[in-house]
N, C-alpha and C positions, 0 to 999 in steps of 0.2 A: 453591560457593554453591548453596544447594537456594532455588528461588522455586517447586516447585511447589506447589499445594493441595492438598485435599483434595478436592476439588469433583469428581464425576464425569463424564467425559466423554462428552456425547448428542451427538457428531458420527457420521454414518452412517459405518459401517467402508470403510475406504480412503479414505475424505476427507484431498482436497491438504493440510485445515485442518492436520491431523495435521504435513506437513512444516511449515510454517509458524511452528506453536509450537515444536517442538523447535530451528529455527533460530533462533528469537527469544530463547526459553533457552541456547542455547551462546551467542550474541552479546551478553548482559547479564552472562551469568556472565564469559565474556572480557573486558570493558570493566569489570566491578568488578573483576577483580583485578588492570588496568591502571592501577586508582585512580581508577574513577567512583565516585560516590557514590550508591548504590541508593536510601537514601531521597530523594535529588532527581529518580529519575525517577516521570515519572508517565502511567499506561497510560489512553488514551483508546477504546472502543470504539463502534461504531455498532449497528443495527439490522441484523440479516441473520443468518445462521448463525456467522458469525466473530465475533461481538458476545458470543460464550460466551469468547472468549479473554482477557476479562477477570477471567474466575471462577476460569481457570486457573494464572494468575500470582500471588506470592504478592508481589504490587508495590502502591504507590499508584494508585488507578486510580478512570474516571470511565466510567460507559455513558451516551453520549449520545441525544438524540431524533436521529430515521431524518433522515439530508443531515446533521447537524449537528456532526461531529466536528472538522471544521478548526477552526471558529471558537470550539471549547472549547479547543483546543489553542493558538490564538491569546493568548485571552483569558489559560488559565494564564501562558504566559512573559512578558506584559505587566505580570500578577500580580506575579511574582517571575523575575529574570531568572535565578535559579540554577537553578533546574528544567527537568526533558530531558523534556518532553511527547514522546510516541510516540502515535501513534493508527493502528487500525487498522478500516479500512473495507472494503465489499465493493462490485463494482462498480454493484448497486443502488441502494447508499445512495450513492454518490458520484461516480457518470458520471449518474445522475437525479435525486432529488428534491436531494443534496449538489454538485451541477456549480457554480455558480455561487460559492458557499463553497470549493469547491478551486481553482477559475481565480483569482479573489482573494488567496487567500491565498500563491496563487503567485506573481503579479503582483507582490502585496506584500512577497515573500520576507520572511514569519514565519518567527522560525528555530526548526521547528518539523518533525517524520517524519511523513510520512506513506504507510505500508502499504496497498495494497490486495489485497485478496484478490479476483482475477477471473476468476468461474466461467463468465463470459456466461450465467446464467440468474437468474435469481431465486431461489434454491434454500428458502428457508425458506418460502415463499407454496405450494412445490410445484411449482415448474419453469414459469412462464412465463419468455416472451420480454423480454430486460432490454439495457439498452444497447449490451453486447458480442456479443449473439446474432447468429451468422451472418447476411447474406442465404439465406434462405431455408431458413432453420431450419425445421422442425416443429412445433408442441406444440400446447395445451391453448387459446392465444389465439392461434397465428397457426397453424390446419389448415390452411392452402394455402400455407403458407412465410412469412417472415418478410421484407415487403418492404423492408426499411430495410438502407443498409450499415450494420455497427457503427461505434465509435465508436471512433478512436486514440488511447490513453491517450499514450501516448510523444508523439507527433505535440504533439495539445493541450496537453500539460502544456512543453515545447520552445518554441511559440508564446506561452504563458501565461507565460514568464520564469524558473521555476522554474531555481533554481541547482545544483542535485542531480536527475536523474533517471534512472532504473535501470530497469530491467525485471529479472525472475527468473523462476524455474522451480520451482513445491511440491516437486516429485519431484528436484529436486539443493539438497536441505536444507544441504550445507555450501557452496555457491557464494551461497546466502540467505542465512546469516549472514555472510558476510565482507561483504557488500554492508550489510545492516545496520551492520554494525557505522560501514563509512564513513559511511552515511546519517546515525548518529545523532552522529558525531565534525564533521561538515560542520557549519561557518555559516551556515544560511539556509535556505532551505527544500527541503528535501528527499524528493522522490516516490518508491515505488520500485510499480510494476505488477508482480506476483505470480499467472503465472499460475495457474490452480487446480484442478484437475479436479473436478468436481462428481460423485461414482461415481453419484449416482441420476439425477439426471435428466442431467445432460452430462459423459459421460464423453470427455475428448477427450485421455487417457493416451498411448493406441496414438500418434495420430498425431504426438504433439508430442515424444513419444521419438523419433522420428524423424526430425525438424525441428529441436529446438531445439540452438542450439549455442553455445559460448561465444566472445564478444570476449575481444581478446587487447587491444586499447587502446581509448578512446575515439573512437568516426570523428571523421572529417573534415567530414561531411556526416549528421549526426544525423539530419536528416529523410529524406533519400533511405535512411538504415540501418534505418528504422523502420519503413518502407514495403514492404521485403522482405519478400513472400510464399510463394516456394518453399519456405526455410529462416527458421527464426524467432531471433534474434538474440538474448542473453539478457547483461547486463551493464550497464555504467555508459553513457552518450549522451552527460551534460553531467555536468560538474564547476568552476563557476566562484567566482570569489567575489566577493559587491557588497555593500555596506552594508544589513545585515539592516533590516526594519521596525519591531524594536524600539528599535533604536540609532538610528535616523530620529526617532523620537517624542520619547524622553531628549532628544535633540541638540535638540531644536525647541522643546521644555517648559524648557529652559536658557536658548537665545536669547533 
């Protein structure tokens, strides 16, 4: 199956985005010729450098306003329950102005992917300090360090009910799509945190080759696994299954 475009790619060279969509292309091509149905998915993107990932797929797709990808993804499956919304966001658009839109729709387990690409900077503005940025990062808006700790996407989204949540790694493109592919097979709402290296302004390659390694099952203890700093854990956390939020709404518009 070829979904690529024709559309040329303006991601800066060595950009994590790079593994990102190759993983996203081997995991759509694998699930259609498992007998998904390509024209029921439909690609959702936000504002950020990753929000190009829509021009590169040759899929049904939607670019949303900056936060606002969950709740187009929402609204699609509620639309039409045949359709396999995916959306992908970056941590910009959806650890800030999109946070309250992904705690929600997690809450509410829309069954519904959601991708993020997380560079901890801002990369399309230029490299400021963005939700994921270190304590005491550097840059452009915070010259004396960056006094905030970031934000734990795994952590939050565990707390937030979220029935599917993953983490991955850009730079091990085939361990991204086996994970997608579960993500998008999953009932319910499904997160997957995508680290990302940013090569211009945060390049954080070196270190996480070194750090990051793969679950061999799901803990026991998803929060305490997530919270690991020495070494960065990369794979599935939760896997459950509750009665998605669009089969709540049917079942209640019935009664």
């Amino acid at each position: 199956m070829k979904i690529e475009t024709k559309s040329k790619i303006t991601w800066c060279p060595g950009c994590g985005n790079f593994g990102i969509l190759n993983a996203v292309k081997n995991a759509i091509s694998e699930l259609v010729k498992e007998g998904m149905n390509e024209n029921n998915i439909v690609i959702v993107s936000g504002i950020g450098c990753h929000g190009k990932i829509s021009d590169y797929l040759k899929l049904n797709s939607f670019n949303a306003l900056h936060g606002r990808v969950v709740p187009v993804l929402t609204g699609i499956k509620l639309a039409n329950k045949n359709l396999i919304p995916i959306g992908f966001s970056g941590d910009g658009d959806s650890y800030a102005e999109g946070i309250a839109h992904l705690i929600h729709g997690a809450k509410r387990n829309s069954d519904v992917t959601v991708i993020i690409h997380n560079n901890g900077v801002f990369g399309l503005t230029t490299g400021q300090t963005g939700p994921t940025s270190r304590k005491g990062w550097v840059d452009k808006t915070t010259p004396y360090g960056n006094p905030e700790e970031p934000i734990n996407p795994i952590g939050m989204m565990l707390e937030a009910g979220a029935t599917f949540v993953a983490r991955a790694y850009a730079l091990k493109p085939d361990h991204l799509k086996n994970l997608i592919k579960e993500a998008v097979k999953h009932k319910g709402f499904s997160f997957i945190d995508v680290l990302q290296p940013c090569t211009t302004y945060n390049n954080f390659s070196a270190e996480y080759n070194s750090k990051v390694y793969e679950m061999n099952e799901i803990p026991k203890n998803p929060i305490e696994k997530c919270n690991e700093t020495t070494r960065i854990p990369i794979g599935i956390f939760r896997k459950i299954i509750k009665p998605t939020y669009e089969d709540t709404v049917v079942s209640l518009m019935k009664s």
